[in-house]
Structure formats: structure tokens, C-alpha cells
C-alpha positions in Angstrom: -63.5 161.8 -72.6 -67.3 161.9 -73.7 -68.6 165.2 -74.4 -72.1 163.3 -73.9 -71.3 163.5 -70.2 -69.9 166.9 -69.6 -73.0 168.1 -71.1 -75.5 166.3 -68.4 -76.9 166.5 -65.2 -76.6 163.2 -63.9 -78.4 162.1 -60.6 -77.2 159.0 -59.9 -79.0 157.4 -56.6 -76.8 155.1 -54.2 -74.5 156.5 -55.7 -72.2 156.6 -52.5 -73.0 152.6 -52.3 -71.0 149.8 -53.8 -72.2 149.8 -57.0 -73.0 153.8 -57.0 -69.3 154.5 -56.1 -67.5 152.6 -59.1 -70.5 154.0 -61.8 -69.8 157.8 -60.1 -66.1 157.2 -60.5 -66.5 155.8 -63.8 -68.7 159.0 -64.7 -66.5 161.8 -63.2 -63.5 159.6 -65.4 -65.6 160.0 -68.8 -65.7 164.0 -68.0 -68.6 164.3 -66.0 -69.2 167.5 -64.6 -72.6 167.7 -62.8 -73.2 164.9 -60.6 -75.2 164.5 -57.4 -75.3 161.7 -55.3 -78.1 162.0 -52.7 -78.1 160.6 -49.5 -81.1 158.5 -47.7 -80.4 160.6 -44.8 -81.1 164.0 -46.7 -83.9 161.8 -48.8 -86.0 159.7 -48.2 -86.7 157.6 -51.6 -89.6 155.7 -50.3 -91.5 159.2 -49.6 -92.9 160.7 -52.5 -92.4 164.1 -51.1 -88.8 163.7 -50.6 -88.3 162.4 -54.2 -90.3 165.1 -55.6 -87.8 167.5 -53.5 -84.6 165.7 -54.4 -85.9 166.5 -58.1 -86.8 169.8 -57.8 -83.2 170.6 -55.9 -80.9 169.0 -58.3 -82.9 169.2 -61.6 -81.3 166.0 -63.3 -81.7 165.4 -67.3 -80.4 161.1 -66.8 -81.0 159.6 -63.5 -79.1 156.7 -62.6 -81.4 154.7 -60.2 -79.0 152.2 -58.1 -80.6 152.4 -54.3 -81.4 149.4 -52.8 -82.1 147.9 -49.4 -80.3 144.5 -50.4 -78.5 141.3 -48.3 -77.7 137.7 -48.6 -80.2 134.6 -47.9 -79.7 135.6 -44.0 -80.9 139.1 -45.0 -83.5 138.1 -47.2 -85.1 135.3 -44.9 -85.0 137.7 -41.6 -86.8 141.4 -43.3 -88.4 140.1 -46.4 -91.5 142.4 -46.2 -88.7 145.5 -45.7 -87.1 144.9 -48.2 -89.6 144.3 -50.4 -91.3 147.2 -49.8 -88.4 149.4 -49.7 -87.3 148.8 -53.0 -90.9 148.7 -54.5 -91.3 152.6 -53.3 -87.9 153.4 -54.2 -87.7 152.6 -57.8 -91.3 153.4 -58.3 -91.5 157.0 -56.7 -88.1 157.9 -58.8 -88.8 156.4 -62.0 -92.5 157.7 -61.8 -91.0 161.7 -61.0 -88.4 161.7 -63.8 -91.7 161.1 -65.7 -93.7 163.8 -64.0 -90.6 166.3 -65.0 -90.3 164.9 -68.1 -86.3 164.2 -67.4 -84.3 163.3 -70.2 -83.4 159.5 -69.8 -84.3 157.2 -66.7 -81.4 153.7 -66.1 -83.4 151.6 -63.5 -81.2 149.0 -62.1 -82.5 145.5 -61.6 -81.6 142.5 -60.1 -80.5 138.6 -61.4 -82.6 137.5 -58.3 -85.9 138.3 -60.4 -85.5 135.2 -62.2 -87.7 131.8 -61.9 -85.9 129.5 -59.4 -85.6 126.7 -62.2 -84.3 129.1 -65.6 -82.5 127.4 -68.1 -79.0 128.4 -67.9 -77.3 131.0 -69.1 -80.3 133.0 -68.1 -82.0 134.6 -71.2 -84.2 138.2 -70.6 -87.0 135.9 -72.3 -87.5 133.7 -69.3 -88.2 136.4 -66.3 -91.6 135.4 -66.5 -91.6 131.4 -66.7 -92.1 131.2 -63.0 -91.4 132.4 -59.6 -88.1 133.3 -58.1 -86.3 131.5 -55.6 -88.2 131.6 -52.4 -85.6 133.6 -50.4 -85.0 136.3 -53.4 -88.5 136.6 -53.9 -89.9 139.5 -52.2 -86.5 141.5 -53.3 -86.9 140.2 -56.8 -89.8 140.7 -57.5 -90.0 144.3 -56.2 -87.1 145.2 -58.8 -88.8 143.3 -61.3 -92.2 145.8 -61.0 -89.9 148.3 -62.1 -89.4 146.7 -65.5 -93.1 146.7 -65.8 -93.3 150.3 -65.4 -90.4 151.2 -67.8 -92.5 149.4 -70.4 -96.2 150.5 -69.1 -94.5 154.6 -69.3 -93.0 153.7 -72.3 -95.7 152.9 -74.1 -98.3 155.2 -72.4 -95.9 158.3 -72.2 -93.0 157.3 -73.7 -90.9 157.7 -71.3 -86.9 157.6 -72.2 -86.2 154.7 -69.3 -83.7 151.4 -69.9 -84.0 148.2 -67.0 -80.5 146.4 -66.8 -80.3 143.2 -64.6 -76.6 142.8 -63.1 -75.6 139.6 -62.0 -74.2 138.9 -58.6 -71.4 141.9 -58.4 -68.5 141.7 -56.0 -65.2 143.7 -55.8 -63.4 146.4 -53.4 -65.8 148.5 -51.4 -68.6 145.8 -50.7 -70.4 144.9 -47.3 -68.8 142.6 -45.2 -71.1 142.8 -42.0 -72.6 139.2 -41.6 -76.3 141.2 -41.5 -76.0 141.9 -45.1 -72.8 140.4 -46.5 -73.2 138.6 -50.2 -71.2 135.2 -51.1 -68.3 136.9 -51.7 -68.0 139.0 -48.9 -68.9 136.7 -46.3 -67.0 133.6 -47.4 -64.1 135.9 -47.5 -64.2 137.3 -43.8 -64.9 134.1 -42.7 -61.9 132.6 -44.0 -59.9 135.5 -42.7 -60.8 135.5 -39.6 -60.5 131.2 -39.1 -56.7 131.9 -40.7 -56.3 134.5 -37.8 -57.5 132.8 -35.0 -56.3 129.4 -36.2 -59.1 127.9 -36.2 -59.3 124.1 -37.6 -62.6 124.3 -39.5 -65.3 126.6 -41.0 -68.6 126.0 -41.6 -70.2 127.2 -45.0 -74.1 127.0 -45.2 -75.8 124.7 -47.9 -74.2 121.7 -50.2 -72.2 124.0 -52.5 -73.8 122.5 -55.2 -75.2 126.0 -56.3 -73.5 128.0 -59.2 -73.2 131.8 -59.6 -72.1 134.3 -62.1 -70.1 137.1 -60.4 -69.2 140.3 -61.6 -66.8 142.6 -61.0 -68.3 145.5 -59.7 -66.0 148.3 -61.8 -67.2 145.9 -65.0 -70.5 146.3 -63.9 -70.5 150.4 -63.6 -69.0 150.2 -67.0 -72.2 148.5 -68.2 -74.3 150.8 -66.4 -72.9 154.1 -68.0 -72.5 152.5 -71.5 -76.0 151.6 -71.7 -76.8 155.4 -70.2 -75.2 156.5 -72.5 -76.2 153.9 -75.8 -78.6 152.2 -74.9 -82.7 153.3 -75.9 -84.7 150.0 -75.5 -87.2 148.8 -74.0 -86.4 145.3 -73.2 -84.5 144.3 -70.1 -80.6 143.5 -70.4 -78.5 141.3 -68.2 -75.2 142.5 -67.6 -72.7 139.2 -67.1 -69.5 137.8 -66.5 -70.0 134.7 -69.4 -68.6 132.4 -65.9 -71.0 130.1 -64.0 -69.2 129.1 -61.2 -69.9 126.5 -58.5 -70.4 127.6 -54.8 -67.7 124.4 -53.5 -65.5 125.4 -56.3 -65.9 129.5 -55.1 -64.8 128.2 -51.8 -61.6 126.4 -53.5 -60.7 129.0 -55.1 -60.8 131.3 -51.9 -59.1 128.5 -49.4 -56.4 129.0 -51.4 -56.4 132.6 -52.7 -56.2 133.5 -48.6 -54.0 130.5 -47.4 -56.5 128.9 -45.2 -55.4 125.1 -43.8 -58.3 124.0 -42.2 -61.3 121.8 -42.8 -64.3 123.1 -44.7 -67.6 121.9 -43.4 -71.1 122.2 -45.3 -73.8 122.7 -43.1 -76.7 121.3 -45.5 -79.9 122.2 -42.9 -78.8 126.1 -44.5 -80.7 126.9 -47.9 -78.6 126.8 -51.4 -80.2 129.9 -52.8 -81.3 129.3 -56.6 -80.0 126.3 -57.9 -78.4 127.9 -60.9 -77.2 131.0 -61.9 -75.3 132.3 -65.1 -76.4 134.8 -67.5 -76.6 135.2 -71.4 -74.7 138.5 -71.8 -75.6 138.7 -75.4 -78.0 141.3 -75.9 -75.4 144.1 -74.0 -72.8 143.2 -76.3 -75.4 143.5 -79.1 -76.7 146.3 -77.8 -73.9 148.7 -76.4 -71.0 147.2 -76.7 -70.4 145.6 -73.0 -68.5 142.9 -72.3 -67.0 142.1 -69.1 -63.1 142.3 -69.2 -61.9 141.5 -65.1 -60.9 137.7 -64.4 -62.3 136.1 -61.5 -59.1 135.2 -59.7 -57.9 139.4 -60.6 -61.0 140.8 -58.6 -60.9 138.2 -56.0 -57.4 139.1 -55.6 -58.4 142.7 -55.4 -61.0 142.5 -53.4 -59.3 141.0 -50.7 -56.8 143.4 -51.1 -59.3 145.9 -50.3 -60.5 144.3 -47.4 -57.6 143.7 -45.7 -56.6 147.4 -45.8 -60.2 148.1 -44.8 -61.6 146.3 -42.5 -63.4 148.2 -40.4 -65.1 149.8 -43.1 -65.6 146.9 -44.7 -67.4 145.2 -42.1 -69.0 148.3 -40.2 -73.2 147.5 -41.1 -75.1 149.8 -43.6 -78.5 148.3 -44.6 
């Protein structure tokens, strides 16, 4: 156990999310004593006032900034303006107060979907600004990726204590299954499920599954997170990665067989791929604090739908 942790006030935002949940356990495991976990319903991060009153209440020396209004293509291409402006006030109003109160150390969390559409694969920090992101990421994308602006402007102008870490595509027990807002992962799987229950002879999957991603496990992920809270005092952004860039038709595969599904599996190529490409360079967390990822793909896909099986209804019950 750290004695760096049961020394802190951590705030840690989202943290009763998907990602929030696995960094809080991860936290309370390391010996963390003081940790608060706001709600939106008691806060309101995209009001200043609020934000200003959620510091002032819990008085937090590291802030852990993980809220995010966030959803697949469907998501993305139906609310693009919400969510871009959701997450713009968000991690600006919070990262802008822990400035104002001078707190301790800031960990803004970022996203992979603030990359150019085209990167070179694996994706390197150097090459978030060769271009824009893939259309249906963009306004998400790009509203984390003004964060990472800030940390640097505050750094230099105030120097401010903040660290910007880019996660690629997480997955893992506790995630979203409701079709609204569902990733990949999430809604391949209850797809799959439910065509094995109602014995159904095909599925339709949208795009040409010619699309790779990197997934990580989401515990891997919150074990990023709180190393680099805890190491980590640059000011360059830092992908957190998997080192696996897998193909969307081999995802599928994988999952066909992982749940025992017989039927035919149909590509409906009118539906967008996403960005063409994705797979990170995880070099500069290993360099930096130590993180490698240390979950096998087929482990947390096995665990995940474990999970979901055993919780289904709060798996797939919608929370935007």
C-alpha cells in the first residue's frame, strides 16, 4: 500500500462511471483514504458555479478528471454539438478551478478519438496535430483535445501541476450496453447474445470490418491512470495502450465464438467504419511511469461477458 495515497484528498470525477469505478477501486486498494466521487446530479460540471462549489465542499489536493458525455458512431452522429459542448465545459471549468485553488496536481483524461483520421499507426503523441479527426469523433475529440491545450497554456503561464493521458478504446465489466451509447464491445456483444437467444439466423454488423482498434482493458486502464497520478509530472500528452491492433471482422470472430453464436454474420457497408486505423505507441507510459498493460484480449472479453450476463439489466439500462 502507498503512503502517497493515504495522505491525499483525491476527487476523482466520474468516478461512479466505467472508467471512474475501476480507478476508485484501484485507489481505495493502494490505501486511499479520502476520496469523493461527485455526482452530475448533486453537480453540475458544465456550470461554473457548481464546480466552484464541488471544490469548495470537498477541498481536493489531486483531482482525477474522468466525466464525460461519451457513445459510439450512433451516439456521436445523432448529439454531436452536446457532446461536444459538454465535455468542452466539463474539463475546462474543473481543470481551470483546481487552478484558481491552487490544488496540488490536476490528471485530465483524454480521448484516442482526438487523433487525425489518417495517423500512422501505432499512434504516436507527435501526430495529434497532423490533421483532423475522423468526422464522427470529431466534435467529441476535439473538445478533449482543448484540454491538452490548456494543461500546457497553465503550465507555462501558472504552472499549474496538470498531466493529459489519452486511453485507447477501453472495454471490460461494468460498461454500457444500451444501443444509445454502447461502444464496439459492448454492442457487438449484446447483439450476439441476444441473436443466440432468440435463434436468430443472422446479425447485421454496421461497416466492412476492415477498421482496426486497440482495446483496453478497463482495470489496465485505471492502473495507468493512478500510476501516472501518482509518477507522472509532464507536460506532454501520453497514450495509454494495449500494444494490440485488432481488426473489427476479426473482433467479431473472436466474439462468434467466445459466445457460441451459429448464425450468419452480415456487413451492412452503407454504416460508417469509424477511423480507418487505430493502435497506439504505448512507449512513452512505460518510459514514463512504468505502465504496461498486462490483461489478454480473449481474458477480458471472457470477463466481460461474464459480467454481463450476470448483469444485464444494469448493463443495458441507458446513462448518457
Amino acid at each position: 500500500m502507498s503512503t502517497f495515497w493515504s495522505t491525499r484528498r483525491v476527487m476523482v470525477t466520474g468516478g461512479n462511471g466505467f472508467l471512474g469505478s475501476a480507478v476508485v477501486s484501484r485507489l481505495k486498494a493502494l490505501g486511499a483514504v479520502s476520496v469523493h466521487t461527485p455526482t452530475s446530479s448533486d453537480y453540475d460540471l458544465r456550470d461554473r458555479q457548481a464546480v466552484a462549489a464541488l471544490f469548495a465542499a470537498t477541498g481536493p489536493d489531486l483531482v482525477i478528471h474522468l466525466a464525460a458525455r461519451v457513445g459510439g458512431i450512433g451516439a456521436n452522429q445523432a448529439r454531436p454539438a452536446d457532446l461536444y459542448l459538454d465535455n468542452l465545459l466539463m474539463g475546462t471549468y474543473v481543470l481551470d478551478e483546481a487552478r484558481l485553488r491552487h490544488t496540488a496536481k490536476t490528471v485530465m483524461v483524454g480521448t484516442i478519438c482526438s487523433y487525425p483520421k489518417f495517423t500512422p499507426v501505432p499512434f504516436q503523441e507527435s501526430s495529434l496535430w497532423q490533421g483532423y479527426p475522423e468526422e464522427t469523433n470529431a466534435p467529441y475529440g476535439i473538445a478533449k483535445l482543448a484540454q491538452l491545450v490548456q494543461v500546457q497554456a497553465n503550465r507555462e503561464q501558472y504552472g499549474q501541476d496538470a498531466v493529459y493521458l489519452m486511453p485507447t478504446n477501453l472495454y471490460g465489466p461494468g460498461d454500457k450496453f444500451h444501443p444509445a451509447v454502447s461502444h464496439v464491445i459492448p454492442a457487438l456483444m449484446k447483439r450476439l447474445v441476444d441473436a443466440k437467444e432468440a435463434g436468430d439466423d443472422s446479425v447485421e454488423v454496421w461497416g466492412t470490418g476492415s477498421a482496426s482498434r486497440e482495446f483496453l482493458y478497463v482495470d489496465d486502464a485505471a492502473h495507468g491512470v493512478v500510476l501516472a497520478a501518482e509518477h507522472y509530472d509532464g507536460g506532454e500528452p501520453v497514450n495509454l495502450g494495449a500494444d494490440r491492433e485488432l481488426p473489427i471482422r476479426e473482433l467479431v470472430e473472436i466474439m462468434v465464438e467466445l459466445i457460441g453464436y451459429e448464425g450468419e454474420i452480415r456487413w451492412d457497408a452503407s454504416k460508417p467504419d469509424g477511423q480507418p486505423r487505430r493502435g497506439v505507441d504505448g512507449s512513452r507510459a512505460e518510459k514514463e511511469f512504468g505502465f504496461v498493460a498486462v490483461t489478454s484480449f480473449e481474458a477480458g472479453l471472457a470477463r466481460t461477458l461474464e459480467w454481463y450476463l450476470a448483469h444485464r439489466a444494469e448493463a443495458e439500462a441507458r446513462a448518457l
